[in-house]
Backbone as JSON Lines, residues from 0, in Angstrom:
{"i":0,"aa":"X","n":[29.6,28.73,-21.3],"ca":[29.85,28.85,-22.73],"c":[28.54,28.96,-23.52]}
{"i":1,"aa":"X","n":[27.48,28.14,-23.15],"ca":[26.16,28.33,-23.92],"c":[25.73,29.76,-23.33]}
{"i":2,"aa":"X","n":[26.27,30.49,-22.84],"ca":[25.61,31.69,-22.28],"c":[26.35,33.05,-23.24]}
{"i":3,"aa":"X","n":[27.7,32.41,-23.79],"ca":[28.24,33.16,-24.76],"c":[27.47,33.24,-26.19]}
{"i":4,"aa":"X","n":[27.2,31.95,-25.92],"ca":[27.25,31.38,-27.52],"c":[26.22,31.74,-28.03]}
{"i":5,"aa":"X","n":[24.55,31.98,-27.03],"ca":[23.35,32.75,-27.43],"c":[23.27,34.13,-27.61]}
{"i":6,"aa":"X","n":[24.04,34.56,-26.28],"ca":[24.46,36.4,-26.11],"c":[24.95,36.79,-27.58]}
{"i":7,"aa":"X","n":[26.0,36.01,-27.91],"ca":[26.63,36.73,-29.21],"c":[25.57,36.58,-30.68]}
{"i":8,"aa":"X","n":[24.9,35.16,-30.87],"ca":[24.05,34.68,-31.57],"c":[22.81,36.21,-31.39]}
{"i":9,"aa":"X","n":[21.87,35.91,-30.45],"ca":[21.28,37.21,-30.45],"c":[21.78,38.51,-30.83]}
{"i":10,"aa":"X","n":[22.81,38.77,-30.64],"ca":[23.34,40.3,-30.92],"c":[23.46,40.52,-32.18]}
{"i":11,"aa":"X","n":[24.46,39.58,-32.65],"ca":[24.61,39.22,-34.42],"c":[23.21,39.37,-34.98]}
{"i":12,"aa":"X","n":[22.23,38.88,-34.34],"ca":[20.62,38.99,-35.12],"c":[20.25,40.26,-35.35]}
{"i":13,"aa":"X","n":[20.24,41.34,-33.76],"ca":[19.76,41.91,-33.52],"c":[20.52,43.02,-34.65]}
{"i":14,"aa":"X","n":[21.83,43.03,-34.89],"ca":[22.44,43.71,-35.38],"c":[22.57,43.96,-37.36]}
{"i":15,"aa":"X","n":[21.95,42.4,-37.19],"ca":[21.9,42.41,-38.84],"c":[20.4,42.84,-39.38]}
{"i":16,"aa":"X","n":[19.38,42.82,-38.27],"ca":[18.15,43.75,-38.28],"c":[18.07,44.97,-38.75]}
{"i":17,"aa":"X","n":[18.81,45.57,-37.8],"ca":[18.83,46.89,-38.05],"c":[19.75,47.33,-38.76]}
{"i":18,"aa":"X","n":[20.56,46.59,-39.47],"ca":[21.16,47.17,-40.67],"c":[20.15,47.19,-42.02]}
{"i":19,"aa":"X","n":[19.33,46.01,-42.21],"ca":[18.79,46.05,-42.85],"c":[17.57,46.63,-43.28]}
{"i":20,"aa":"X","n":[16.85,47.49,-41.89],"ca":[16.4,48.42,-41.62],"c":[16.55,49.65,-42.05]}
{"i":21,"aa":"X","n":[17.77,50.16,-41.78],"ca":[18.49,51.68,-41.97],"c":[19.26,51.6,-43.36]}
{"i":22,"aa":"X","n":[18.99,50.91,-44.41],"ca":[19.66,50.53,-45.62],"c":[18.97,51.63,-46.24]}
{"i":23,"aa":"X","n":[19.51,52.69,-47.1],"ca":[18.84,53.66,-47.7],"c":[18.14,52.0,-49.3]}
{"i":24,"aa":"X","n":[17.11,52.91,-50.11],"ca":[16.85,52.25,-50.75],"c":[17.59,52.51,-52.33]}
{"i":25,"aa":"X","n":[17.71,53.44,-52.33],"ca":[18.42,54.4,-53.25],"c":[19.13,55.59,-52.95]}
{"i":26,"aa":"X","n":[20.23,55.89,-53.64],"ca":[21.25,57.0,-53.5],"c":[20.31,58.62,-54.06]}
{"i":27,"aa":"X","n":[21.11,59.45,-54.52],"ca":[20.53,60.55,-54.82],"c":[21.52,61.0,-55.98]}
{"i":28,"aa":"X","n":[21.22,60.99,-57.21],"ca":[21.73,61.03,-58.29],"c":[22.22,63.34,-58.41]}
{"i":29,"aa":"X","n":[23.48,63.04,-58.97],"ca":[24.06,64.49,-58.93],"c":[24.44,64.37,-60.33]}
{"i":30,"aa":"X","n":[24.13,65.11,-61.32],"ca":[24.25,64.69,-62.68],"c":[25.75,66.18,-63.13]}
{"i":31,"aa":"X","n":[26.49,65.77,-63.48],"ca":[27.64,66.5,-64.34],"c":[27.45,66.71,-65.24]}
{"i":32,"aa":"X","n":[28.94,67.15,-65.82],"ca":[28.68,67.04,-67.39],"c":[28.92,65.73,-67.64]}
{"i":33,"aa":"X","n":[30.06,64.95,-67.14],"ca":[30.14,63.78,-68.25],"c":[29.96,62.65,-67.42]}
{"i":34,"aa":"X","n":[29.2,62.61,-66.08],"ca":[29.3,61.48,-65.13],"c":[28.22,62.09,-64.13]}
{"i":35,"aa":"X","n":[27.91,60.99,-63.22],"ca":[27.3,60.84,-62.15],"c":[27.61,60.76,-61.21]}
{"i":36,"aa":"X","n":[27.3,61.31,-60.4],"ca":[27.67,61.08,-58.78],"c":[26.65,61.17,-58.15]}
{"i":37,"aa":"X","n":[27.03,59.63,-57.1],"ca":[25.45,59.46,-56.74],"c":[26.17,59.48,-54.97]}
{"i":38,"aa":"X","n":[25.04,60.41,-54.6],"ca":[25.11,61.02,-52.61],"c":[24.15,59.82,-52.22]}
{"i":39,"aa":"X","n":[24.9,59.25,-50.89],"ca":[24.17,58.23,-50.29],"c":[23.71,58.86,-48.98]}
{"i":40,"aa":"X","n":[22.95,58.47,-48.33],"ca":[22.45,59.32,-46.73],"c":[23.38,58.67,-46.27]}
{"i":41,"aa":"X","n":[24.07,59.19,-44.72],"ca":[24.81,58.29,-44.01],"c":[24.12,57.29,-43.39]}
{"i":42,"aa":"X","n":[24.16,56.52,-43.0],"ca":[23.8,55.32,-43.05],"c":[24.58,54.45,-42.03]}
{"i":43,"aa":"X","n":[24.03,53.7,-41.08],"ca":[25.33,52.91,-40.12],"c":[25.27,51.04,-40.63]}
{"i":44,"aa":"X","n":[24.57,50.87,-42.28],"ca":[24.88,49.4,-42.95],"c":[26.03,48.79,-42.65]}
{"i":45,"aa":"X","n":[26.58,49.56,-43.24],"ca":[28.37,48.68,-43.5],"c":[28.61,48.31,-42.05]}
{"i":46,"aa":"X","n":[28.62,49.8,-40.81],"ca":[29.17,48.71,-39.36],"c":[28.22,47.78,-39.21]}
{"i":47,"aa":"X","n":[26.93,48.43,-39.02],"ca":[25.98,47.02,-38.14],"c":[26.43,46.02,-39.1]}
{"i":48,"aa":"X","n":[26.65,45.57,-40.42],"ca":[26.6,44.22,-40.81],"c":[28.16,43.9,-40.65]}
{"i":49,"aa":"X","n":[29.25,44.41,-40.61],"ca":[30.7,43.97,-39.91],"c":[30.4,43.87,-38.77]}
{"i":50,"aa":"X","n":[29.7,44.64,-37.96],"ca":[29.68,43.81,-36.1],"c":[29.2,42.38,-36.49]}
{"i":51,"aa":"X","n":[27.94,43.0,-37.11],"ca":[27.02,41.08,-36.82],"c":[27.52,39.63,-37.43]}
{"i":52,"aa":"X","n":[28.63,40.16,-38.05],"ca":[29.83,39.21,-39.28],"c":[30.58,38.82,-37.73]}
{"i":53,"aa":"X","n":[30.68,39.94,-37.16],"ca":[32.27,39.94,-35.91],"c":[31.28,38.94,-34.81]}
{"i":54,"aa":"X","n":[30.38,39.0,-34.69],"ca":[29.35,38.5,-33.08],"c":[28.92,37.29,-33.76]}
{"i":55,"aa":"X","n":[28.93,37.12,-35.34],"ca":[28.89,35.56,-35.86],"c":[29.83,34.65,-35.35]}
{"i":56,"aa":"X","n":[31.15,35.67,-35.83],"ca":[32.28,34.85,-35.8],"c":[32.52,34.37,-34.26]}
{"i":57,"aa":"X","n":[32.63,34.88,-33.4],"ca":[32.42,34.83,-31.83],"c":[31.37,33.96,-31.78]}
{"i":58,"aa":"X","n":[30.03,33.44,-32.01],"ca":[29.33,32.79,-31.74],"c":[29.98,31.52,-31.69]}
{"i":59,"aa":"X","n":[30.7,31.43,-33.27],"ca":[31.08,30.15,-34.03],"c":[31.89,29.78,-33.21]}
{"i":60,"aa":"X","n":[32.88,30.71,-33.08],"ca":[34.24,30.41,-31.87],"c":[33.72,29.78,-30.64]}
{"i":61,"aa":"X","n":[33.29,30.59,-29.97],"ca":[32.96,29.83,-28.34],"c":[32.05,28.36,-28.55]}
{"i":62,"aa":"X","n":[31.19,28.61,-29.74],"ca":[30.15,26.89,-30.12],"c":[31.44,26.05,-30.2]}
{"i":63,"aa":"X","n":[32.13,26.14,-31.53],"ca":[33.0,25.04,-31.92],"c":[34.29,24.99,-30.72]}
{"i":64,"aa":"X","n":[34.55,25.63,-29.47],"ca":[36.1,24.87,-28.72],"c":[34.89,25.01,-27.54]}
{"i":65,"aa":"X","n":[33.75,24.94,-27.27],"ca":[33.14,24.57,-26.2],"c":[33.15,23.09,-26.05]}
{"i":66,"aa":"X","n":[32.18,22.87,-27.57],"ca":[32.61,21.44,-27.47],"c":[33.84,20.38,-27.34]}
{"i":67,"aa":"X","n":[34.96,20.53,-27.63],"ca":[35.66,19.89,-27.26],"c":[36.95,20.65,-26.09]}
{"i":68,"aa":"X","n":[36.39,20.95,-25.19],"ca":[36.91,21.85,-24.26],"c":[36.74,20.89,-23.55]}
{"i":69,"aa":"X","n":[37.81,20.33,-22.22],"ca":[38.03,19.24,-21.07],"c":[37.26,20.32,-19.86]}
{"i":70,"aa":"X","n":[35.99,19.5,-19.72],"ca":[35.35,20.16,-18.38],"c":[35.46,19.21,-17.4]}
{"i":71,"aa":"X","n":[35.75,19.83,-16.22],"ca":[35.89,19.48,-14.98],"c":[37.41,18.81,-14.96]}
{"i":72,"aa":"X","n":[38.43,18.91,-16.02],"ca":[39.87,18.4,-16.38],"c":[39.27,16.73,-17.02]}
{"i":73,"aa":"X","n":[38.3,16.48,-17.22],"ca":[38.01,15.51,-18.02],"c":[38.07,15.35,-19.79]}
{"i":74,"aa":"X","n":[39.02,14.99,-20.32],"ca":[38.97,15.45,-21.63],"c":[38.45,14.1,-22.34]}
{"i":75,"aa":"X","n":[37.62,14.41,-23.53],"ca":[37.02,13.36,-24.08],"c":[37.42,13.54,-25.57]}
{"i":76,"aa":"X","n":[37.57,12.34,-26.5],"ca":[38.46,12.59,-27.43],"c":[37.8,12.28,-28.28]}
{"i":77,"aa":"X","n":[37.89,13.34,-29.51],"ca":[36.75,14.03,-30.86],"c":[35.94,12.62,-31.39]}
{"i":78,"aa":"X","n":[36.76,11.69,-31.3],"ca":[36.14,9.99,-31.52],"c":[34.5,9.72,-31.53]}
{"i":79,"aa":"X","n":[35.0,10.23,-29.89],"ca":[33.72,9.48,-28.63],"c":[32.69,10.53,-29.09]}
{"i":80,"aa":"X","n":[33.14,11.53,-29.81],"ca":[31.88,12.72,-29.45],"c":[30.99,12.42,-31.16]}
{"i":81,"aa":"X","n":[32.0,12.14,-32.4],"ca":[31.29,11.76,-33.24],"c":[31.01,10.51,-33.68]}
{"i":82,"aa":"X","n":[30.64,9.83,-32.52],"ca":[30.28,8.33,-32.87],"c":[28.85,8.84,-32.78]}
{"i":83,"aa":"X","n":[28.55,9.83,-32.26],"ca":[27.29,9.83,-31.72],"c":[26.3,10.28,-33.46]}
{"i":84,"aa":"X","n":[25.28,10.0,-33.98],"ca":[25.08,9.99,-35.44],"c":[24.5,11.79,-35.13]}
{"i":85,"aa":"X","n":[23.62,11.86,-33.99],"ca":[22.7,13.59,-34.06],"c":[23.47,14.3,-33.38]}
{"i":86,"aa":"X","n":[25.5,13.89,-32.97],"ca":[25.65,15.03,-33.12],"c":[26.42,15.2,-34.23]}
{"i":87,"aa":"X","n":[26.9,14.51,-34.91],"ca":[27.6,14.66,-36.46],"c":[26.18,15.55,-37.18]}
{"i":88,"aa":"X","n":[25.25,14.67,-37.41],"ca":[24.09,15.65,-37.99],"c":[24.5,17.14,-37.46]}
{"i":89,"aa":"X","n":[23.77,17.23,-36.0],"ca":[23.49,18.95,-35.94],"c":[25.16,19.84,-36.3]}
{"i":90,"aa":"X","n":[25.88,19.22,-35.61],"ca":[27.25,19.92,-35.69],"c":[27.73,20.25,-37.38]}
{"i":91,"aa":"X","n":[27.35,19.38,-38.41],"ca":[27.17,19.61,-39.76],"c":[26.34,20.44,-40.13]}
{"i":92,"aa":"X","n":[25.2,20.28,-39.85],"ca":[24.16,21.54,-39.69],"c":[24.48,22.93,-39.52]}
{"i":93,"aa":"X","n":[25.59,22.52,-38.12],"ca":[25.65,24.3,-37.09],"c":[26.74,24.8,-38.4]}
{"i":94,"aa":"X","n":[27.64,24.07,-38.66],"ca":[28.71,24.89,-39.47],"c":[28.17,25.31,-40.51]}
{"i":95,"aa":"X","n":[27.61,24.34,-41.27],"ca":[26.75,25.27,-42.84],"c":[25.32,26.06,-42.88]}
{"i":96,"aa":"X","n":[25.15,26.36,-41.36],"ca":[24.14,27.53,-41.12],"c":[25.21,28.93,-41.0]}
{"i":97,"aa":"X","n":[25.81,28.11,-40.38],"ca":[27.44,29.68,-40.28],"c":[27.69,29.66,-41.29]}
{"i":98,"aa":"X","n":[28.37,29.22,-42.45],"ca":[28.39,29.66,-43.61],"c":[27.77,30.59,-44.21]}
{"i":99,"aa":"X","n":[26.76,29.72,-44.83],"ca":[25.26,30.73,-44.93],"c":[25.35,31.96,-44.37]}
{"i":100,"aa":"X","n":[24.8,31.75,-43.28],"ca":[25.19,33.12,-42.7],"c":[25.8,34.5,-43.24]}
{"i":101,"aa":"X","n":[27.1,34.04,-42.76],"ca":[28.26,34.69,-42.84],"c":[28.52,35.51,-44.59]}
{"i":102,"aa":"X","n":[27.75,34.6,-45.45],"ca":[27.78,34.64,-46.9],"c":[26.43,35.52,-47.07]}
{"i":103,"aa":"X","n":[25.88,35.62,-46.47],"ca":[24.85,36.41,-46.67],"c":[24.73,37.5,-46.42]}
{"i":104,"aa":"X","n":[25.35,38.13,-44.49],"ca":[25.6,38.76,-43.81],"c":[26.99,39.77,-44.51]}
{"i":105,"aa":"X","n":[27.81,39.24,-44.99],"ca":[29.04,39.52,-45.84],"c":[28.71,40.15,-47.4]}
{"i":106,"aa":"X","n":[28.1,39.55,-48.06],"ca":[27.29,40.21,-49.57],"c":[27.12,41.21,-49.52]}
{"i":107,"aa":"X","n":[25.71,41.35,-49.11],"ca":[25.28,43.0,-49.2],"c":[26.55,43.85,-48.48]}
{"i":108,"aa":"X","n":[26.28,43.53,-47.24],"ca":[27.67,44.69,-46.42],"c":[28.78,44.95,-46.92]}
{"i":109,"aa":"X","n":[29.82,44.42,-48.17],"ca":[30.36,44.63,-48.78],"c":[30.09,45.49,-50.33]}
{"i":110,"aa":"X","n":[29.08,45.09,-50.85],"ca":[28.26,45.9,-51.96],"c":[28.06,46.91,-51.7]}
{"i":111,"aa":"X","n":[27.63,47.33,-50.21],"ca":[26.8,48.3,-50.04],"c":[28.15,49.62,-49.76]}
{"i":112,"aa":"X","n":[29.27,49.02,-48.91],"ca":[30.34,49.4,-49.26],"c":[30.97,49.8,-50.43]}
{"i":113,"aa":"X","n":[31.09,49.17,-51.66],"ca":[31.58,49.4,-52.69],"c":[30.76,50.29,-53.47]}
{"i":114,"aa":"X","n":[29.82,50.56,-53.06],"ca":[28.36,51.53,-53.88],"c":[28.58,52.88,-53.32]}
{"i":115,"aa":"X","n":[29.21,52.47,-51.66],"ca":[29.37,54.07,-51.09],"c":[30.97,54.79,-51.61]}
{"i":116,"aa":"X","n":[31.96,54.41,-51.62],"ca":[33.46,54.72,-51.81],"c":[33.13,54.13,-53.85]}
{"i":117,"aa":"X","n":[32.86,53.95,-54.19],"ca":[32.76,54.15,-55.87],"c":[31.19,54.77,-56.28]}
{"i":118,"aa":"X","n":[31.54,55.7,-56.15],"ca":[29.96,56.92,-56.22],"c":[30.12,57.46,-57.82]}
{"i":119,"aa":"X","n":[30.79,57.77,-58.42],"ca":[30.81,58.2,-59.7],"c":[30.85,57.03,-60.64]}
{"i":120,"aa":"X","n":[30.06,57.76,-61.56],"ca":[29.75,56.7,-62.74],"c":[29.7,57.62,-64.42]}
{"i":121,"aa":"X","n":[30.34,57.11,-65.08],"ca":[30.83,57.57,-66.44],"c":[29.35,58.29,-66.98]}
{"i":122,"aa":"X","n":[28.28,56.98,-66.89],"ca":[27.4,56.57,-68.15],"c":[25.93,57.42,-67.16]}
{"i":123,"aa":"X","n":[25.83,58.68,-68.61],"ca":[24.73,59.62,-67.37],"c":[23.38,58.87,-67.3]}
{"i":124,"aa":"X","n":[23.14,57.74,-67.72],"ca":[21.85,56.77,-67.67],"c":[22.44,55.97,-65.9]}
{"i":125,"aa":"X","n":[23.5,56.22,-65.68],"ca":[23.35,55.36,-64.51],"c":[22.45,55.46,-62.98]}
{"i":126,"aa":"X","n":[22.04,54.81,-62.29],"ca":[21.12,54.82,-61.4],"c":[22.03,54.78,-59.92]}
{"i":127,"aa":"X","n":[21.58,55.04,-58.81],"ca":[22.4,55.39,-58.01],"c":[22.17,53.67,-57.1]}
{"i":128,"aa":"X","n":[22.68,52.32,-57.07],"ca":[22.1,51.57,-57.0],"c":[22.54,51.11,-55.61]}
{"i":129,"aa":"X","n":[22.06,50.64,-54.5],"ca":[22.18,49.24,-53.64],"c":[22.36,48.55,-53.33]}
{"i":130,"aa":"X","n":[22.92,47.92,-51.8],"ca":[22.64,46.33,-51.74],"c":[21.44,45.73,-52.22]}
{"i":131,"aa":"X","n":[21.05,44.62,-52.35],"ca":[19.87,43.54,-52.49],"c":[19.69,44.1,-51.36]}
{"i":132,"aa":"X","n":[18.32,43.82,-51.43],"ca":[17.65,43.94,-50.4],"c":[17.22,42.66,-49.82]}
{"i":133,"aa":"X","n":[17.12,42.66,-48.24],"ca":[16.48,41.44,-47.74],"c":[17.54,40.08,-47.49]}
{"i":134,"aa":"X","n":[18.91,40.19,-48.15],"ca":[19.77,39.88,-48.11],"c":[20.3,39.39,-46.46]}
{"i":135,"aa":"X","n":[20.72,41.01,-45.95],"ca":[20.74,41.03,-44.46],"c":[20.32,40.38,-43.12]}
{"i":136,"aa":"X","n":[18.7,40.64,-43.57],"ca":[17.9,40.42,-42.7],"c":[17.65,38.85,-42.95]}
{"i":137,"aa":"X","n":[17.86,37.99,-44.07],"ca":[17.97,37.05,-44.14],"c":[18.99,36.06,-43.64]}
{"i":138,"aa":"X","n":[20.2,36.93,-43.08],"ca":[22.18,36.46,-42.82],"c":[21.59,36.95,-41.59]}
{"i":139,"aa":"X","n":[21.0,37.76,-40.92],"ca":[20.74,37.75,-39.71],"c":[20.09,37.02,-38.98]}
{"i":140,"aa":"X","n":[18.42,36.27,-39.38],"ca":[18.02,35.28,-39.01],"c":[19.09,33.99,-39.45]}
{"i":141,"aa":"X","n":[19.31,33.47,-40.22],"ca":[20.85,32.37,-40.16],"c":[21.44,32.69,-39.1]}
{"i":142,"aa":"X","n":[21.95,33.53,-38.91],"ca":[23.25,34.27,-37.75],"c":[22.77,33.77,-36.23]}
{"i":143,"aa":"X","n":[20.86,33.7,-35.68],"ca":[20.41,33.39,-35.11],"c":[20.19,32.01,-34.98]}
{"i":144,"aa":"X","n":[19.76,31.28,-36.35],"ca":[19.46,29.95,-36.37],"c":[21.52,29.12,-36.07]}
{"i":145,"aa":"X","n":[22.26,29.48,-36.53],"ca":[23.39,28.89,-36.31],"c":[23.86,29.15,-34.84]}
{"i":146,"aa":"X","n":[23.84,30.04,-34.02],"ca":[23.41,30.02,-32.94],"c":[23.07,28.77,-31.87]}
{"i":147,"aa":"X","n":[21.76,29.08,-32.5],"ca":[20.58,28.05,-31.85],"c":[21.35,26.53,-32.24]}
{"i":148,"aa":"X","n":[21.53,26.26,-33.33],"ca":[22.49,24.73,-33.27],"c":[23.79,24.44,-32.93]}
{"i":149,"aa":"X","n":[24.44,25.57,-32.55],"ca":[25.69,25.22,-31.49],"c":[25.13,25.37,-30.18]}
{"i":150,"aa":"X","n":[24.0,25.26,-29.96],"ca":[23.61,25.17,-28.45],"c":[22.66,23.93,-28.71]}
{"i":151,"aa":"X","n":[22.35,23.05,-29.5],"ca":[22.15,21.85,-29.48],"c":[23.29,21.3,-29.73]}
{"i":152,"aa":"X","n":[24.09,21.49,-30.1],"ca":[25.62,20.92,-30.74],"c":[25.93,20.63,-29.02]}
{"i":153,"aa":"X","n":[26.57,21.39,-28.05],"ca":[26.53,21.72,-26.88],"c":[26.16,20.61,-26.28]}
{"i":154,"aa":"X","n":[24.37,20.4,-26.39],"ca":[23.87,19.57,-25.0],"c":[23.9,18.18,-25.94]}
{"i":155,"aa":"X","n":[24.23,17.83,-27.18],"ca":[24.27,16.35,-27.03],"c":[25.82,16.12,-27.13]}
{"i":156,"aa":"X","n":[26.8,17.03,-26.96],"ca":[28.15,16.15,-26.82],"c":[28.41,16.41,-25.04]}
{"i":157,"aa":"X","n":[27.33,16.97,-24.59],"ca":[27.43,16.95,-23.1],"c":[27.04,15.28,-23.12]}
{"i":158,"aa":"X","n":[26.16,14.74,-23.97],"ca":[25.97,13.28,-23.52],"c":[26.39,12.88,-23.83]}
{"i":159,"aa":"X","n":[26.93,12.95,-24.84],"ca":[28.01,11.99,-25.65],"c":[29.41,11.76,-25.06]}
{"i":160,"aa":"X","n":[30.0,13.11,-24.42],"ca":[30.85,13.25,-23.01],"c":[30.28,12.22,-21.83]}
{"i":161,"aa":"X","n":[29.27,12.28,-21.16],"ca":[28.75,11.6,-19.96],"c":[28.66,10.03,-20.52]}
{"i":162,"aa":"X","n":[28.17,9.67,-21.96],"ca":[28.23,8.44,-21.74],"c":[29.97,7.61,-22.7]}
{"i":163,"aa":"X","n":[30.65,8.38,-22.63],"ca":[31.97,8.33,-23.1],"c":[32.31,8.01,-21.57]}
{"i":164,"aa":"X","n":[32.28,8.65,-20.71],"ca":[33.08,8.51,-19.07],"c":[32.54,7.42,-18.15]}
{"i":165,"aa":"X","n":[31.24,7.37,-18.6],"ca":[30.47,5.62,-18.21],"c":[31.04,4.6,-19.05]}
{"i":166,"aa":"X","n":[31.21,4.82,-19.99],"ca":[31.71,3.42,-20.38],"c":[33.41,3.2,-20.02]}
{"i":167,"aa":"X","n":[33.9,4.01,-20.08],"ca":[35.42,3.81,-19.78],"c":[35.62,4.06,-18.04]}
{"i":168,"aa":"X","n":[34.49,4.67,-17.66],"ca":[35.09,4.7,-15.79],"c":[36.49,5.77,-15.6]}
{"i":169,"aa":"X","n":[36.23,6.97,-16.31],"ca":[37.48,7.69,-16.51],"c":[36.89,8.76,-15.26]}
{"i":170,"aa":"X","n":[35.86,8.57,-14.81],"ca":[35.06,9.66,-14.2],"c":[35.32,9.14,-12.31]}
{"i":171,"aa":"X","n":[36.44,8.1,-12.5],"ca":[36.72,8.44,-10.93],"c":[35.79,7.59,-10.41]}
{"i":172,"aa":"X","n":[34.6,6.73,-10.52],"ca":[33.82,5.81,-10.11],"c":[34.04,4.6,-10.17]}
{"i":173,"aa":"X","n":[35.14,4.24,-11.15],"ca":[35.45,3.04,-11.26],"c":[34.61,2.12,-12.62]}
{"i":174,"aa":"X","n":[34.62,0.98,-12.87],"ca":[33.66,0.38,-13.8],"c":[32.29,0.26,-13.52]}
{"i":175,"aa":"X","n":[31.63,0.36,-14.17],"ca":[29.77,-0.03,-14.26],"c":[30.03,-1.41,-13.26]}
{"i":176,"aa":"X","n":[29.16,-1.34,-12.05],"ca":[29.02,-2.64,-11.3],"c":[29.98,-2.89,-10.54]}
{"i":177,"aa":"X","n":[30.65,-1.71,-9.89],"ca":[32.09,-1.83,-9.33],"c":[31.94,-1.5,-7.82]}
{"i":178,"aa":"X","n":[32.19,-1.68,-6.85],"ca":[31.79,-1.45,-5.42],"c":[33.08,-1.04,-5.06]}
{"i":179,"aa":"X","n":[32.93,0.24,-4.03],"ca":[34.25,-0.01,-3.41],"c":[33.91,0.07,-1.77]}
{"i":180,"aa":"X","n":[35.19,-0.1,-0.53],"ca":[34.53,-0.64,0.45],"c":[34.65,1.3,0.98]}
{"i":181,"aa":"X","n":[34.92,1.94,0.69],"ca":[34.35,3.66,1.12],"c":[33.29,3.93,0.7]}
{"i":182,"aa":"X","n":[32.54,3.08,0.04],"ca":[30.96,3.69,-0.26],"c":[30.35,3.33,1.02]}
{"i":183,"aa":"X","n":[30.61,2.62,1.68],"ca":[29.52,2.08,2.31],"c":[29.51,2.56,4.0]}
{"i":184,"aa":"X","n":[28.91,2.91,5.0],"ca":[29.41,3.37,6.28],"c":[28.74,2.33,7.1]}
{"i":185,"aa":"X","n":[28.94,0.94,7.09],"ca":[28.47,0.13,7.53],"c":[29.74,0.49,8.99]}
{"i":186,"aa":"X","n":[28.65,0.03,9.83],"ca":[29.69,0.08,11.28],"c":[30.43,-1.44,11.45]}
{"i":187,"aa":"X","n":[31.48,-1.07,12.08],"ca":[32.68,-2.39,12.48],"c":[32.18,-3.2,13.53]}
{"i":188,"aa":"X","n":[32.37,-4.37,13.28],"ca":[32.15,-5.37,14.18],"c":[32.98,-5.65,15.88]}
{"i":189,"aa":"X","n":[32.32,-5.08,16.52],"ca":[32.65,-5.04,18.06],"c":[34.06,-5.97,18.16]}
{"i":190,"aa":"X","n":[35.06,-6.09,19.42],"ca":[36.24,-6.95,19.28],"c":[35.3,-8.1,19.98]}
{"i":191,"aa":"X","n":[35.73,-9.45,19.45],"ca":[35.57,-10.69,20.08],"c":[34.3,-11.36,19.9]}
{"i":192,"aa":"X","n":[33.44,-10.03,18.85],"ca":[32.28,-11.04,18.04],"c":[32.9,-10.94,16.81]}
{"i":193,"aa":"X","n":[32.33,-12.57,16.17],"ca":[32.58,-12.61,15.08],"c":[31.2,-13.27,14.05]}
């Protein structure tokens, strides 16, 4: 699952890069008589920033049911995992870096949308205008950093799991300080010594 959860994290990055890259800066103004129409270059903004929205959302997904996913049929219950204080921290963290994200990554790519399919404009002073710029590439590094904290999210409810199954002995070992007589391969005492 942490092998999903970076793969998609990276891609989402990689993807909100190069949208923000290939973002024309301005349209190309076509003047009428009583309106504007402004020609945009084609441009691949709008998908790359809906993939890297889609490889967010996938990040978020596989981070958030990794963690409470029963590994090895051991299930540990949401309790045990936020007693722990750094992973309530990061896991608070991981979600309002996805936010962010997602709010950032989502802005422009929608603007930039609504700038391409509403191209005419009444008022012949109008300018042929843009997403923000920097926007993107800013929801893309987030897209990376939220990522990166569902893969710390990950390795401390892996401990928070391991020491949830030590204290309760749910892990098939029995209690802390518990012996049983199959651990041991001590050989049997011959017949008629004692």
């Amino acid at each position: 699952m942490s092998l999903t959860v970076a793969t998609c994290g990276v891609i989402s990055f990689i993807l909100g890069v190069v949208a923000e890259n290939k973002k024309p800066a301005t349209g190309t103004q076509i003047i009428g008589k009583s309106s504007v129409t402004c020609k945009y270059p084609s441009d691949p903004t709008v998908v790359l920033g809906y993939l890297s929205v889609a490889f967010l959302i996938a990040t978020t997904v596989a981070g958030y049911l990794s963690l409470f996913y029963p590994y090895k049929g051991k299930s540990v219950p949401q309790g045990a995992l936020f007693r722990s204080t750094s992973f309530v921290v990061f896991f608070n963290i991981a979600l309002f870096t996805t936010g962010l994200a997602a709010a950032l990554l989502l802005w422009p790519t929608i603007t930039e949308q609504i700038h391409q399919v509403h191209n005419v404009y009444s008022s012949l002073d109008a300018e042929c205008p843009t997403a923000k710029t920097g926007l993107l590439g800013g929801g893309a590094f987030l897209s990376l950093d939220s990522s990166l904290f569902w893969l710390v999210c990950l390795m401390l409810a892996a401990n928070a799991r391991e020491d949830y199954l030590d204290e309760t002995g749910k892990d098939g070992e029995g209690e802390q300080g518990q012996v049983f007589v199959g651990d041991y391969n001590a050989p049997l005492p011959a017949k008629g010594s004692v």
